[in-house]
C-alpha positions, 0 to 999 in steps of 0.5 A: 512563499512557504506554505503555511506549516499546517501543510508540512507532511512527512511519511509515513502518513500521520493516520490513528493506525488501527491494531491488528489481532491476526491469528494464521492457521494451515501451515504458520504455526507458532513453533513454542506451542504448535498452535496456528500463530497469532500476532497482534500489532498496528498497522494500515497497508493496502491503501485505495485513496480516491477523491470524492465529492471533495473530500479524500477516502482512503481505505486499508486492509483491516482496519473496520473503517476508513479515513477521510480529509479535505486536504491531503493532510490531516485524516480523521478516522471513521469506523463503520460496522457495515463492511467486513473488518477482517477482509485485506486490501480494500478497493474504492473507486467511483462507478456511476457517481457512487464510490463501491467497496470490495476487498480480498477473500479467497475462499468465498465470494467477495461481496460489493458495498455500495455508499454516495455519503460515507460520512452518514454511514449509508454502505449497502451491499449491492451484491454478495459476489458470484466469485472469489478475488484477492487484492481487487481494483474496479475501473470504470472506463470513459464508456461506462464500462466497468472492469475489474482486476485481481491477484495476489500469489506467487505462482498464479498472475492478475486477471482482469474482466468486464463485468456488468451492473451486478458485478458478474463476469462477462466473459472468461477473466484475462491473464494480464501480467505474471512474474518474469525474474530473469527480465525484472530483476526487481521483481527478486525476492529478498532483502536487497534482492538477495535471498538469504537462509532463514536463521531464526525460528521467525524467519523460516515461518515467513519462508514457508509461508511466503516461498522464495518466488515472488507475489504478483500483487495490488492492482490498481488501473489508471488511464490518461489520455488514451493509455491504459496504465495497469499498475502491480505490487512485487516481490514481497509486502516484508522486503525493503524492495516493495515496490509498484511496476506497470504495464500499458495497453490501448484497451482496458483488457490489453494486450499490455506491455511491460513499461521499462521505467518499473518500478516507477514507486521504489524506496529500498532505503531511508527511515522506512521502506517500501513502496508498493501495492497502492494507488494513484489519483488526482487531487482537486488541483489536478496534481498526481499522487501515489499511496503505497504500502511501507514496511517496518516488520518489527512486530510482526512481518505483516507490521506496516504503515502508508507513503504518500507521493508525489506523482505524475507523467511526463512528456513521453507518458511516463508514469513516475513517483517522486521518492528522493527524501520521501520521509523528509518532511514536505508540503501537500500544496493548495494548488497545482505544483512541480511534483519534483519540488526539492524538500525545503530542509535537509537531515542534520541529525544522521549519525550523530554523536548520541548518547545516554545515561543508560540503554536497554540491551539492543536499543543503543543511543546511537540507534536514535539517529541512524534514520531506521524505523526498524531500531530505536533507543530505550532507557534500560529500565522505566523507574526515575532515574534510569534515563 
């Protein structure tokens, strides 16, 4: 029976994604005025999702607030002036029946909020942090113990610790995973892989920020039945090959092995790309699903929204994300579900004959039907008429 058509998705997900004043200092600079660049453009990326008392919270960097839904399908909007709006990459997970709150600062100590009501707007900091992380995932283990990891660089690997009840480290943090190209080969920087000189003004800037190795990032820990699954984000937020790997263990610290199914959530082409540094939970079904971070760069580099997967393991324990038409619209269930379900429609419009009145120089008709997020039809001008 088809679902009812209020339970039609299709990514990215449909989110009042919130606008970004981002303004860089250090090294990317604005060549025109030799200031510290400033962008300013809409986006979510980063997104922790966890299901909670019955209801679904999504965290995303910078946004000053969060999202909530009952069913995976529509989202409302909350702003909160309780956690740091500014901080990247979110963490929320559920420790000892509460749901705790990090994010990214590389500099300072990263604090820990704390909330059993999220919608009456309860955060408390629980503790201003004792140590500085980036990208943090918080994992507490069927033993109560608590662990955590972190990493977001291009020359330094995720780490991973125990901590206790205030969130201090016990012990010295474990390096769990770093780059290896020549075994990964999606782990490659590069559009497509490929690594091309920079031409434009724009793209030396993101090369002498981003480098050409590539950033180990976005932890986030899974376990099931037994098996540890440590996922991670590579090469690069602003690449078409964003993408998650893991790595699995028998303990929560290791040692891990590379899986040789990553990346298990890829989308290097289609309407939008990329397919990395998210999180993977359960629904109230049982059923798997994987957020993760997709590109547009349009804008500006950091320019992104959220996918939204389905997902699960298989028979072997393989961890998998179902991504054939991942933009094409498809149903969130109200019940268990095949995650390999095909789409019930099919694109009809793909490079079809378009055409138009008048267009703006670089926004030609057919732009509209070539399925690009990136590119676009528009009118060359906005009085009446010029349509």
């Amino acid at each position: 029976m088809t679902q009812p058509a209020a339970r039609i998705v299709c990514n990215p997900m449909d989110l009042a994604y919130r606008y970004q004043d981002i303004r860089f200092s250090g090294v990317v600079r604005d060549t025109k005025i030799g200031e510290p660049r400033r962008t300013v453009h809409r986006e979510a990326a980063d997104p922790s999702i966890v299901l909670y008392r019955q209801r679904y919270y999504l965290f995303a960097s910078m946004s000053a607030g969060f999202w909530h839904s009952t069913d995976l399908v529509s989202w409302e909007y909350q702003a909160t002036s309780k956690l740091p709006a500014l901080d990247y990459a979110p963490d929320v997970r559920e420790v000892d029946g509460a749901l705790y709150i990090s994010a990214s600062r590389k500099e300072d100590n990263c604090p820990f909020f704390r909330s059993v009501d999220p919608l009456s707007d309860d955060f408390t900091e629980v503790t201003p942090g004792t140590f500085s992380f980036w990208d943090p995932n918080l994992f507490q283990d069927s033993d109560s113990k608590t662990y955590l990891y972190w990493g977001c660089d291009n020359e330094t690997p995720l780490y991973g610790v125990e901590v206790d009840d205030s969130f201090k480290q016990l012990g010295e943090p474990l390096p769990l995973i770093s780059s290896d190209t020549d075994a990964h080969g999606w782990e490659q920087m590069g559009e497509d892989y490929i690594r091309k000189v920079p031409q434009t003004e724009q793209e030396k800037l993101v090369a002498q920020f981003t480098g050409t190795t590539p950033y180990i990032e976005g932890a986030w820990m899974t376990k099931r039945e037994g098996t540890y699954y440590l996922q991670y984000a590579a090469p690069a937020t602003e690449l078409n090959t964003y993408a998650d790997g893991y790595y699995t263990a028998n303990c929560p610290l290791g040692p891990f092995t590379y899986s040789e199914n990553s990346p298990f959530s890829s989308k290097p082409g289609g309407f939008i790309t990329g397919a990395g540094h998210g999180s993977t939970f359960q629904d109230r079904h049982g059923n798997w699903w994987h957020a993760a971070t997709m590109r547009i760069s349009v804008n500006d580099v950091f320019e992104r929204r959220i996918g939204l997967f389905p997902a699960g393991f298989d028979e072997d324990g393989v961890l998998f994300c179902n991504q054939n038409f991942a933009d094409y619209p498809y149903e969130v269930p109200d019940g268990p579900f095949d995650p390999w379900t095909p789409p019930q429609w099919m694109l009809l419009s793909y490079k079809a004959r378009a055409t138009a009145t008048s267009s703006k120089p670089g926004h030609a008709p057919t732009q509209a039907v070539n399925e690009n997020i990136r590119t676009w039809w528009a009118a060359a001008g906005r009085d009446p008429g010029s349509l």
